[in-house]
C-alpha atoms as one frame of an Amber mdcrd trajectory, in Angstrom:
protein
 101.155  73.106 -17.966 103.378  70.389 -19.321 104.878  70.079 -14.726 101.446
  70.186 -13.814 100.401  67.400 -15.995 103.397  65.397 -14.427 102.788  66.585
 -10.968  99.483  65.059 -12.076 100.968  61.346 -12.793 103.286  61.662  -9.601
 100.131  62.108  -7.251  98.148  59.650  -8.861 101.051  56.958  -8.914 101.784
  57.538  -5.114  97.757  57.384  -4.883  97.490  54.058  -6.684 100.712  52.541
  -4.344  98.394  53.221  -1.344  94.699  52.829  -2.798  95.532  49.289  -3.724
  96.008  47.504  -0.721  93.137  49.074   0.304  91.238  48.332  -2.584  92.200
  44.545  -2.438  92.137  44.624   1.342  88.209  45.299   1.476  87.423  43.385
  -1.966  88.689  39.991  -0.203  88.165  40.540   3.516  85.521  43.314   3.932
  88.033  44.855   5.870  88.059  49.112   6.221  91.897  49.362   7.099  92.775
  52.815   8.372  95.771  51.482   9.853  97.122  51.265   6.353  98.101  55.056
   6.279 100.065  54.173   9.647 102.094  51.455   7.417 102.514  54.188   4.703
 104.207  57.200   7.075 106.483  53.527   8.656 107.967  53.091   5.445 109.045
  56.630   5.122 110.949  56.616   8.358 112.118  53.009   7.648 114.090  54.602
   4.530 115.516  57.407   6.912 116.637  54.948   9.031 118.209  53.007   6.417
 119.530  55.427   4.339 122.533  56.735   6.560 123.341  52.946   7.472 124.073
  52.205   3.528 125.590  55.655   3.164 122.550  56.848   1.264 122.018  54.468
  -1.635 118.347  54.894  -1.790 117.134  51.295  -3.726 118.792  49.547  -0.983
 116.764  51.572   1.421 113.675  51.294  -0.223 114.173  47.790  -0.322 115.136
  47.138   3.344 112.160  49.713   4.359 109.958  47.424   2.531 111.577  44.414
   4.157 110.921  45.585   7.382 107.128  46.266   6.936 106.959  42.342   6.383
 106.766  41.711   9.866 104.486  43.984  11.599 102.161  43.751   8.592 102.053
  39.808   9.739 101.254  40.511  13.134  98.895  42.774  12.173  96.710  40.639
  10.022  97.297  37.772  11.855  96.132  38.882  15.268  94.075  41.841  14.904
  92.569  41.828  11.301  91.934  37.891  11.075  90.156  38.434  14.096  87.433
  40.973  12.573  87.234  38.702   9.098  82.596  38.354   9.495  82.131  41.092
  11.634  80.900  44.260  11.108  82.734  47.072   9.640  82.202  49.201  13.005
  84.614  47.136  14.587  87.667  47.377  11.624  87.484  50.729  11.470  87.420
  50.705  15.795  90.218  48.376  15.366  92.639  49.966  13.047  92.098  53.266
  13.632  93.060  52.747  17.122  96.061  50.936  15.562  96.979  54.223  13.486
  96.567  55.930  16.432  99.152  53.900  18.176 101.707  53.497  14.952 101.696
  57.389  14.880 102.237  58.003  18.717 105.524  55.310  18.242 106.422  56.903
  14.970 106.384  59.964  17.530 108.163  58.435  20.328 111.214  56.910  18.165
 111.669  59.999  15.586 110.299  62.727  17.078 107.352  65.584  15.962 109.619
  67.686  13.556 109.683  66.723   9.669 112.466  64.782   8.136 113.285  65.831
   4.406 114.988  63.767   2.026 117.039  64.471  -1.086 115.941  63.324  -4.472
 118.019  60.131  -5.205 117.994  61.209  -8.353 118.948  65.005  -8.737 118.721
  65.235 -12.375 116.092  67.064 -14.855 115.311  66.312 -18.202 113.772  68.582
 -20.790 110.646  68.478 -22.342 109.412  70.999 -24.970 112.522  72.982 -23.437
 110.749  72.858 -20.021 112.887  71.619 -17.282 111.526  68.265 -15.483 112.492
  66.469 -12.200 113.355  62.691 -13.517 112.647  61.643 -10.064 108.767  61.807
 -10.681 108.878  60.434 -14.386 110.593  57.305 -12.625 107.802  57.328  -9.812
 105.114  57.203 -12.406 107.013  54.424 -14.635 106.996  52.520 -11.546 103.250
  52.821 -10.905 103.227  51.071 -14.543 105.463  48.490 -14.140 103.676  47.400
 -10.674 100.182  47.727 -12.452 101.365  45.430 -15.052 103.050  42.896 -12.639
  99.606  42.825 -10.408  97.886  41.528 -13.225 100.308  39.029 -13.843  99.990
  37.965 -10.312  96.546  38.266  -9.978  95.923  36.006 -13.719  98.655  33.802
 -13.733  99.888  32.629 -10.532  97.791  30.290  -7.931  97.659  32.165  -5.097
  96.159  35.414  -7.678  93.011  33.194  -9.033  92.177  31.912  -5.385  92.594
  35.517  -4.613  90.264  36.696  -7.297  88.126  34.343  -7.229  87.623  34.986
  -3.219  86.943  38.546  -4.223  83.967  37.255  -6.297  83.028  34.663  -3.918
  84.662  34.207  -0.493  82.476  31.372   0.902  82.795  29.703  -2.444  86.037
  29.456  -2.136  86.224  28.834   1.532  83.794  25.224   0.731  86.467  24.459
  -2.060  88.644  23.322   0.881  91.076  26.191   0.464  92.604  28.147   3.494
  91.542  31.358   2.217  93.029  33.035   5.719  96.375  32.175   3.904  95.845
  33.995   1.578  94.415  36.546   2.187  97.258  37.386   4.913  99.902  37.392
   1.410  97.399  40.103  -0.119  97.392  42.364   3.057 101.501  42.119   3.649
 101.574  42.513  -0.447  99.449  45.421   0.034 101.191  46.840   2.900 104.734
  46.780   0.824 102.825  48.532  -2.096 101.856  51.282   0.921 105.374  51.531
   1.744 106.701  51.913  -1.754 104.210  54.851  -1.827 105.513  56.609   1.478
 109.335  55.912   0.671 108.829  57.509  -3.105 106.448  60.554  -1.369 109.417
  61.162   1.093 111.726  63.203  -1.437 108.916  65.080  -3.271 107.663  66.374
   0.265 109.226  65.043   3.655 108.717  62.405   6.243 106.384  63.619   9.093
 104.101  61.511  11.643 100.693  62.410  10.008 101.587  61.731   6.511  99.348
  58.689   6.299  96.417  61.087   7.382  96.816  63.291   4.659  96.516  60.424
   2.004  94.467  58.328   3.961  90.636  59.945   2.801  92.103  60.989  -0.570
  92.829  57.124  -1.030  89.577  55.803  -0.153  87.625  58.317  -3.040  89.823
  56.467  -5.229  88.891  53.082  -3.994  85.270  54.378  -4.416  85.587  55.742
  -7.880  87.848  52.784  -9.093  85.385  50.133  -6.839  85.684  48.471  -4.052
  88.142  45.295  -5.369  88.341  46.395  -8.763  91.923  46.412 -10.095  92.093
  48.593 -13.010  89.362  50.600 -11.850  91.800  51.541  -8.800  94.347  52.058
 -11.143  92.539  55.170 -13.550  90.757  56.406 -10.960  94.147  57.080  -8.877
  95.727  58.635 -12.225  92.610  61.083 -12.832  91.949  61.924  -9.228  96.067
  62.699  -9.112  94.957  65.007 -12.314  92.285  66.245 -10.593  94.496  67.244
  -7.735  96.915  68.769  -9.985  94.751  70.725 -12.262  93.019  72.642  -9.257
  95.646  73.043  -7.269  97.066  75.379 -10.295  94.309  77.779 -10.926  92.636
  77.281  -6.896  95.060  75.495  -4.719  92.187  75.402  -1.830  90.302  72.929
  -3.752  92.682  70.748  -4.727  91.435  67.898  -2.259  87.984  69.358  -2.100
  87.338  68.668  -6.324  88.727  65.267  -5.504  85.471  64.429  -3.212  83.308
  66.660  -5.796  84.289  64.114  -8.169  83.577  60.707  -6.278  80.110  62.497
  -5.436  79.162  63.057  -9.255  80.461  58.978  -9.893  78.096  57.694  -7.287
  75.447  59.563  -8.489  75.774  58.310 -11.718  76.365  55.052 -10.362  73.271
  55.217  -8.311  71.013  56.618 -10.926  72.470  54.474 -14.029  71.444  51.274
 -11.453
């Protein structure tokens, strides 16, 4: 019960790395971004790219992987997503979906169909209650921690946070303040797109790297945006960790509901949402 429980954790941190961006991508720019899951499975083949290069020191991997999202999450947002900022959500989901479309056809094109494993950077267990426990995923689910905690920080103390908060209250409030809230927003998408890619490069040791990895996470990750609401920070960050629960517990006793129980579960919220309104 005891690896269960922090199987639990593990999904729901690698959850809240990907609901996030997604979460803060549609608070601030009404923006349904299905390319996101493309970014996600990039960062996973970014680290197996890297990781041979610096003779497999996996930080420095991580790190470059993330580096080299920077980029193409720029061009992204700068000439495909700016361009949809007021229209209707038909059109974003059009728009990236045909750009996670593409991403996985390249992904296919440069590193083939076949999955990629990688070893556990970490390769030790420690014991708990004399069970025997993978420290990889303990660190994983510190991490989620540690970048919950520094999001809030951002978000509450720094200036670019409060415009950002405050345009996820009220965008064309903001926008008559004088502020380029374009700018802005474009350093919450590429911040949200590194958060994606620390979620595929941690995923890739506990599974593997394959070209429809965002896919799988992708519908799993908006429930969570759902339950937690759309823009809401700490409500994406407990709704990732009890959905990644929810995910574990079934999958023990009825592993063919594991994802199913996980939409059961955002149905019964917006019911009560709907009905407590």
């Amino acid at each position: 019960m005891i690896q269960t429980l922090l199987y639990g954790l593990t999904t729901g941190a690698i959850l809240y790395f990907f609901a996030i961006g997604l979460s803060i991508t549609f608070g601030t720019m009404q923006i349904i971004n299905f390319a996101h899951a493309m970014v996600y499975a990039l960062g996973a083949y970014f680290l197996i790219t890297f990781l041979p290069i610096l003779q497999g020191f996996f930080p420095l991997a991580a790190l470059f992987a993330i580096l080299a999202i920077i980029p193409i999450a720029y061009v992204m947002e700068r000439f495909v997503i700016r361009r949809l900022y007021g229209e209707s959500l038909d059109y974003a989901m059009i728009a990236t979906f045909a750009l996670l479309l593409i991403g996985t056809d390249v992904i296919k094109w440069i590193w083939g169909n076949t999955p990629q494993p990688v070893t556990d950077p970490i390769g030790v267990s420690f014991q708990l209650f004399g069970i025997d426990l993978p420290l990889y995923r303990a660190v994983i689910v510190t991490m989620a921690f540690a970048v919950f905690a520094g999001l809030n920080l951002f978000f509450k103390k720094s200036i670019v946070g409060k415009i950002v908060i405050a345009a996820l209250e009220d965008t064309e409030g903001v926008r008559c303040l004088g502020l380029n809230v374009d700018k802005y927003f474009s350093i919450v998408f590429i911040l949200g797109s590194a958060l994606a890619v620390l979620g595929g490069v941690l995923y890739a040791p506990i599974s593997s790297a394959e070209p429809y990895m965002g896919f799988d996470i992708l519908l799993i990750a908006f429930a969570v945006v759902i339950v937690g609401g759309m823009g809401n920070l700490t409500g994406t960050f407990i709704s990732a960790f009890v959905l990644g629960m929810v995910i574990a517990l079934t999958g023990r006793y009825y592993s063919q509901a594991a994802d199913t129980m996980v939409f059961v579960v955002m149905a019964a919220v917006l019911i009560f949402r709907r009905s407590d309104a």
